[in-house]
C-alpha positions as CSV (number, residue, x, y, z in Angstrom):
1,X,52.3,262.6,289.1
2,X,54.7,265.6,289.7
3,X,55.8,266.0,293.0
4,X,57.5,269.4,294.1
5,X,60.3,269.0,296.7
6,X,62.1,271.5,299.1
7,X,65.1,272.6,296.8
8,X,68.4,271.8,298.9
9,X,69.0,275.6,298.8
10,X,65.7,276.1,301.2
11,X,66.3,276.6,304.7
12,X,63.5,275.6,307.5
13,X,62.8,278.9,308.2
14,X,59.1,280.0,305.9
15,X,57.4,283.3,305.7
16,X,53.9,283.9,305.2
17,X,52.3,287.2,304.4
18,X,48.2,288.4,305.2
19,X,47.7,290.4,302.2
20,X,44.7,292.5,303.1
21,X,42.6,294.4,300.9
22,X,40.8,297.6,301.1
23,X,37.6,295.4,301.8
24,X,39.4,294.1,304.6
25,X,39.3,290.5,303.2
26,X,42.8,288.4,303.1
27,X,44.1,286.5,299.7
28,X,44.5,283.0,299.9
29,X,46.4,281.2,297.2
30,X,44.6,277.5,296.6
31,X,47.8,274.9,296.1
32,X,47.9,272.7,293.5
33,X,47.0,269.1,293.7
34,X,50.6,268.3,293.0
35,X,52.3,270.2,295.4
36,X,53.8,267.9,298.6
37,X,52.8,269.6,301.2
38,X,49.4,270.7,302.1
39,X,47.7,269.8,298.1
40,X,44.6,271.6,297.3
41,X,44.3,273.4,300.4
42,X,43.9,277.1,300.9
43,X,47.4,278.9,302.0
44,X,48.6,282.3,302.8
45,X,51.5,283.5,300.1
46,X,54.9,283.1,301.4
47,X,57.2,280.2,301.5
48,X,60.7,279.1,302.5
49,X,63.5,281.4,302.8
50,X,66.6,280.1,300.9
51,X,69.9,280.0,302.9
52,X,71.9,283.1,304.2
53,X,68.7,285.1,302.3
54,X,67.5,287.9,304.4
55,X,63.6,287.1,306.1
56,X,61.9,290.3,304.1
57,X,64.2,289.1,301.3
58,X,62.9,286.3,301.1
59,X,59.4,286.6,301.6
60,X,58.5,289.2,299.1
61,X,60.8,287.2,296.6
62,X,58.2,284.2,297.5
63,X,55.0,286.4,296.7
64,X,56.7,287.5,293.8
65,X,56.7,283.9,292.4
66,X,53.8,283.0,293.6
67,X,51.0,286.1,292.5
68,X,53.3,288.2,290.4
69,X,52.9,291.3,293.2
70,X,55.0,293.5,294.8
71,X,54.4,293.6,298.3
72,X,55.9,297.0,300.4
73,X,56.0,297.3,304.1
74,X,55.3,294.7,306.0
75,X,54.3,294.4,309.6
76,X,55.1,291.0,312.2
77,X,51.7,289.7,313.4
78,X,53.1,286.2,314.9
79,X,55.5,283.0,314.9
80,X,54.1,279.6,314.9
81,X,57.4,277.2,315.3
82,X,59.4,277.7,312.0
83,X,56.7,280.1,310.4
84,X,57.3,283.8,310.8
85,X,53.5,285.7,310.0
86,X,53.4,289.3,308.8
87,X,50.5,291.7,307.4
88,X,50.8,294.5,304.4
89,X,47.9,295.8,302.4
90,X,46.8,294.9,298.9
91,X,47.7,297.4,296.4
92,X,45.4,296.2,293.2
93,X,47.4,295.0,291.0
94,X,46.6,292.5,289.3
95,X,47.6,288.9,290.6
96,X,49.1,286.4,288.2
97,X,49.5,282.8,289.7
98,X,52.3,280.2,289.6
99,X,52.4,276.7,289.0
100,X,52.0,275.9,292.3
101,X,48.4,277.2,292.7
102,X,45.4,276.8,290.6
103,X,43.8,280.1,291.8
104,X,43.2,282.8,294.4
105,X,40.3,284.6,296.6
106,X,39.6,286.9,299.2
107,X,38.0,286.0,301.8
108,X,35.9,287.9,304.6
109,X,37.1,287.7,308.2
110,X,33.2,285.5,308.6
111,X,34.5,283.2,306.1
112,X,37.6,282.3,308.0
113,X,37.9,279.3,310.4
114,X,39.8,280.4,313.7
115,X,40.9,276.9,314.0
116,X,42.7,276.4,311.1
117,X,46.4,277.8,311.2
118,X,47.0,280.3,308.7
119,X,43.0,281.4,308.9
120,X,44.1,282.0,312.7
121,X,46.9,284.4,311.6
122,X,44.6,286.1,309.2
123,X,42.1,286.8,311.7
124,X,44.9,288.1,314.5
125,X,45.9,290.3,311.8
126,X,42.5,291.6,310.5
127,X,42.3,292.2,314.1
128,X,45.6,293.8,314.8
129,X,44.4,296.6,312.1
130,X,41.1,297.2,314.8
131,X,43.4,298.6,317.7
């Protein structure tokens, strides 16, 4: 079984974007079953920031890799210890996956559970867009 590892070049700090669409829903990548962390689960796109790389830098290189899209201005919606949350909208393009996902979907704010932590963020920021 392959394993994926934190490359030594990966700093502590992660970013995770709420991609929301013109539906209002928010894309979650599934991870793949051989991923370390958090296998077959549902997660927001995002990931670590390398050392000395710049947050936004960093985070739109990680949706890059992982959905092939381009991602423009994004907005802070919250920090949950070493994860830094932030919302942009969906510009529908087409979304390629990487390796580290088997697929993609998004869901309705209904379909979200607020107990689960990146579900939480996507609510706050479906909600953020409200006021």
């Amino acid at each position: 079984m392959i394993r994926v590892k934190i490359v030594p070049n990966d700093s502590r700090s992660v970013a995770k974007v709420i991609i929301i669409d013109g539906d209002r829903r928010v894309l979650f990548l599934k991870r793949s079953d051989y991923v370390d962390k958090f296998a077959g689960e549902w997660d927001l796109p995002g990931g670590h920031i390398q050392v000395g790389e710049d947050l936004m830098v960093g985070l739109k290189r990680e949706v890059k890799e992982e959905t092939t899209l381009d991602i423009g201005e994004c907005s802070f919606v919250d920090k949950l210890e070493n994860i830094q949350f932030f919302t942009c909208a969906y510009t529908d393009k087409p979304i390629k996956i990487s390796h580290e996902h088997t697929g993609f979907r998004f869901f309705n704010k209904e379909d979200l559970d607020a107990n689960g932590k990146f579900e939480k963020m996507a609510i706050k920021a479906l909600e953020m867009e409200d006021d």
